[in-house]
TORTOR-732322 format. One line per 3 residues: number of its first residue (from 0); their letters; for each residue x, y, z of C-alpha. Coordinates in pm, whole numbers, padded with zeros to 5 digits. Layout:
<atoms>
NUM) a) X,Y,Z  ...;
</atoms>
This chain:
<atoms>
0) xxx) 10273,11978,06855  10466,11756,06641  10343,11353,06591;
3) xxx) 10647,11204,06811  10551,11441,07054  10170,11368,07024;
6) xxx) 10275,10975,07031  10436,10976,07335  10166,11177,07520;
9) xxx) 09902,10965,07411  10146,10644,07514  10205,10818,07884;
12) xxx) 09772,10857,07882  09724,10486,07782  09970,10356,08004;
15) xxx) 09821,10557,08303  09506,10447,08209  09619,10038,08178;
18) xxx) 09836,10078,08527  09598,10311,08735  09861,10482,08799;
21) xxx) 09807,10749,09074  10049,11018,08917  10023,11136,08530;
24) xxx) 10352,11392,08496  10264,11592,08123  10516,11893,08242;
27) xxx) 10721,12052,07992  10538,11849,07680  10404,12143,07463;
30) xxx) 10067,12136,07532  09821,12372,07398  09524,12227,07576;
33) xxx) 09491,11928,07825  09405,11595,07580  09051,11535,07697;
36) xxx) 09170,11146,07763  09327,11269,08078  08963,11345,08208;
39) xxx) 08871,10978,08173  09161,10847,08451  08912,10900,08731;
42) xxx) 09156,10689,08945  09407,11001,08890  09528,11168,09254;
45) xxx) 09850,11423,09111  09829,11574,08788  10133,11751,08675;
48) xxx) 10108,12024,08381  10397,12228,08454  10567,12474,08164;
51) xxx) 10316,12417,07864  10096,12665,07684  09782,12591,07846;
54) xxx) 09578,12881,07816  09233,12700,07956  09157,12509,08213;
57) xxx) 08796,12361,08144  08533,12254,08372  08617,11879,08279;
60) xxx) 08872,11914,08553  08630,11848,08767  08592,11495,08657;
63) xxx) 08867,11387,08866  08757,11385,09185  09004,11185,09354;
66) xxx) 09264,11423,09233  09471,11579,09533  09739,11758,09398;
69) xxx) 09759,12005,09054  10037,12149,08919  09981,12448,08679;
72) xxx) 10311,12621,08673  10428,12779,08416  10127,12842,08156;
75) xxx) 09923,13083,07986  09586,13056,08246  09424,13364,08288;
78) xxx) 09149,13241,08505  09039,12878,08681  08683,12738,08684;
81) xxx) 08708,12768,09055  08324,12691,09082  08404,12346,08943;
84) xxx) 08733,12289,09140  08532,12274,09487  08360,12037,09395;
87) xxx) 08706,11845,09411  08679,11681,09751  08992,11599,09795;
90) xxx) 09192,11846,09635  09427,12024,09865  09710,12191,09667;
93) xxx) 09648,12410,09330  10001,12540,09219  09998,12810,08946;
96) xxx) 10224,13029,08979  10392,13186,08664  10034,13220,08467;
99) xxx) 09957,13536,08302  09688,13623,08614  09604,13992,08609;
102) xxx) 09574,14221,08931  09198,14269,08896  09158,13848,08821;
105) xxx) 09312,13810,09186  09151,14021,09371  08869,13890,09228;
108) xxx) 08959,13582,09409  08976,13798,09775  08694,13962,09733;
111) xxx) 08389,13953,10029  08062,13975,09760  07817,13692,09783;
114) xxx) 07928,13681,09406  08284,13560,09484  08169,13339,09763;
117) xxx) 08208,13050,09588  08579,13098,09508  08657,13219,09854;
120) xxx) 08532,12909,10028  08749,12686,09741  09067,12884,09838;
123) xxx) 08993,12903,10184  08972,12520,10191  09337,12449,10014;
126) xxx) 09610,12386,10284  09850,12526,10057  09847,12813,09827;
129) xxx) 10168,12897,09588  10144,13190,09379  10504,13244,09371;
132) xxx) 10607,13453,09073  10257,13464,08977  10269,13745,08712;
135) xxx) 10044,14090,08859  10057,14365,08559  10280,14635,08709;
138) xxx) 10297,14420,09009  10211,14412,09371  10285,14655,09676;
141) xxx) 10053,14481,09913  09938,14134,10006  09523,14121,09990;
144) xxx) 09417,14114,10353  09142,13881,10226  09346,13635,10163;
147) xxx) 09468,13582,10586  09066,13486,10613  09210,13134,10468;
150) xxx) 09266,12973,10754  09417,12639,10651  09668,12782,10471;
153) xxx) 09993,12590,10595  10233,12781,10298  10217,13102,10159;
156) xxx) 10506,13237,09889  10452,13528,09709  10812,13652,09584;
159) xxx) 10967,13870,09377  10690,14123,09397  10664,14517,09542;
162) xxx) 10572,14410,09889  10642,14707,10124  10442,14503,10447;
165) xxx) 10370,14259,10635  09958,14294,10706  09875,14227,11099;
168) xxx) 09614,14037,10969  09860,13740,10901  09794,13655,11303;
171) xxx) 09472,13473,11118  09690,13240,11001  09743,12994,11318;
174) xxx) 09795,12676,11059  10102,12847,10844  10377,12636,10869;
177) xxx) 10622,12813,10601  10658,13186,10494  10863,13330,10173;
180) xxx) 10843,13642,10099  11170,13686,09947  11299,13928,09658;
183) xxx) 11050,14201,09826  11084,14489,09962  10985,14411,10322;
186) xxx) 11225,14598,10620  11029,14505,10942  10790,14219,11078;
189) xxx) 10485,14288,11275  10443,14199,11629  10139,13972,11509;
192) xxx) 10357,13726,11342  10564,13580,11623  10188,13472,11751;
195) xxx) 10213,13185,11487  10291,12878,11696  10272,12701,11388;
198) xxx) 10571,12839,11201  10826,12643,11129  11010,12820,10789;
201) xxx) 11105,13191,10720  11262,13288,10379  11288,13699,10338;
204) xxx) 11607,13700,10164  11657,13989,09922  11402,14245,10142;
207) xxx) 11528,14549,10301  11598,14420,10681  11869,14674,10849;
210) xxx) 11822,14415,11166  11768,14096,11264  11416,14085,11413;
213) xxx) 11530,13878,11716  11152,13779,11835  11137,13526,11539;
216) xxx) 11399,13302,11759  11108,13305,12024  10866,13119,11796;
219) xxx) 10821,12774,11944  10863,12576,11635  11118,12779,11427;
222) xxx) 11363,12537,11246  11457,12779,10953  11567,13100,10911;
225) xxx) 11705,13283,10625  11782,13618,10591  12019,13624,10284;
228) xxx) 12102,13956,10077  11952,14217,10266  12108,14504,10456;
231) xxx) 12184,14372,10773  12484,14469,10938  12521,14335,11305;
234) xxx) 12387,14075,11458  12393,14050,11830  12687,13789,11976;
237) xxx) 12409,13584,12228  12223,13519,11897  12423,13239,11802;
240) xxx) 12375,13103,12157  11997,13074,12082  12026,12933,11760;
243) xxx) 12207,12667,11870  11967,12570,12249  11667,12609,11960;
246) xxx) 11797,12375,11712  11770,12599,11426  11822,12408,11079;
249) xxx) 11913,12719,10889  12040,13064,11018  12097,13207,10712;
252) xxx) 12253,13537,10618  12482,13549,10314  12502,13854,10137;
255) xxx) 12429,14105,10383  12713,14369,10531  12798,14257,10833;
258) xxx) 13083,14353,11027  13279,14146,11251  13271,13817,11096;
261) xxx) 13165,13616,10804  12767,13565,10743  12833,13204,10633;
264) xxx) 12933,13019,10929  12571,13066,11063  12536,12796,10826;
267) xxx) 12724,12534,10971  12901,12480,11326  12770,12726,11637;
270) xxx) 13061,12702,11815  13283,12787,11569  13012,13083,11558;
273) xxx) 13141,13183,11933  13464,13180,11850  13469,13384,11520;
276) xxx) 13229,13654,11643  13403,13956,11800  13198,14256,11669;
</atoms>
């Protein structure tokens, strides 16, 4: 790190530290390690390390205990002192995607043993959990079933992996209020998942969908839909009909082959939808 850089670190620290601030933002500074003065702004509620080189995350962490949001993005972490984390009483979100986290360091994570109880009960307790392009050597073809025993999970996006499946098990899930599993290679939905009343987002663009599951427009609280770049090629004329009554946000489906009109006005106005649609 060069000595500007280390100056205006140390500046952001102090500053938090004189203001109380409630957010300190160190994303994209360099870092090698967290400076151990952040552990000293107990008054600290979002701490932002996003795109550094932090390879460890020590058990100092858990010195800020009012801390309720922690952004990790975009590191080198192998592994998180998960012990000390729930001890965090009011931390909620943990996102760290984009770390060099091995298969066998996940699962880990999912596993039943009294061993791993500790880090189950952490994770189970997070209302959000964002491994987006966390990093799997060779990748993944299935999502852990362990992980739909996490109840209070409201978002779950794990994309650009080797996902074949949805697991039934995601009908655990009653508190999941958004879904991406886009850039997979996903082609139907289980029955299970219309059951969550919760839902209100559902992002699998770039799967391997040859229909539009039309149960999803059933969910009570749907508001977005996107079904971008996959291999869809008709979609039913009433559909646009239910959109509308529903009061979908987004019916997305760009990309995909359909015949008859142009993917793109789902976008925008539903009766121009009616009047363009004559597949």
């Amino acid at each position: 790190m060069n000595k500007i850089n280390l100056i205006n670190i140390n500046g952001l620290i102090s500053n938090n530290q004189k203001t109380k601030g409630l957010e300190l933002n160190l994303s994209y500074k360099n870092l090698n390690e967290i400076p151990i003065e952040v552990f000293d702004l107990e008054h600290l509620e979002v701490l932002k390390l996003i795109g550094n080189k932090i390879e460890l995350m020590p058990k100092e962490i858990g010195k800020l205990k009012r801390l309720t949001h922690l952004y990790l993005h975009e590191n080198n972490i192998k592994e998180l002192p998960v012990e000390t984390l729930r001890e965090m009483p009011f931390l909620e979100h943990i996102d760290i995607g984009e770390n060099p986290m091995n298969c066998d360091v996940i699962k880990d994570i999912f596993r039943n043993e009294e061993k791993y109880k500790a880090r189950r009960e952490f994770f189970s307790s997070l209302k959000r959990l964002n491994t987006d392009s966390f990093y799997f050597a060779g990748g993944i073809h299935e999502i852990p079933t362990e992980l739909f025993d996490f109840n209070n999970l409201k978002e779950i996006s794990i994309y650009g992996e080797n996902i074949t499946k949805i697991p039934t098990e995601i009908s655990k899930l009653n508190k999941l209020v958004e879904l991406d599993l886009s850039c997979n290679k996903i082609c139907s939905i289980p029955n299970e998942l219309y059951g969550l009343t919760s839902l209100e987002s559902i992002n699998l663009d770039s799967n391997n969908f040859t229909m539009f599951p039309e149960e999803i427009l059933k969910m009570p609280n749907i508001k977005s839909i996107s079904f971008n770049d996959n291999k869809i090629t008709h979609i039913k004329k009433h559909l646009d009909v239910a959109v509308r009554d529903k009061k979908i946000n987004l019916f997305s489906f760009a990309g995909n082959p359909l015949k008859g009109f142009d993917a793109n006005i789902f976008r925008g106005d539903f009766e121009q939808i009616r009047k363009n649609y004559n597949a």
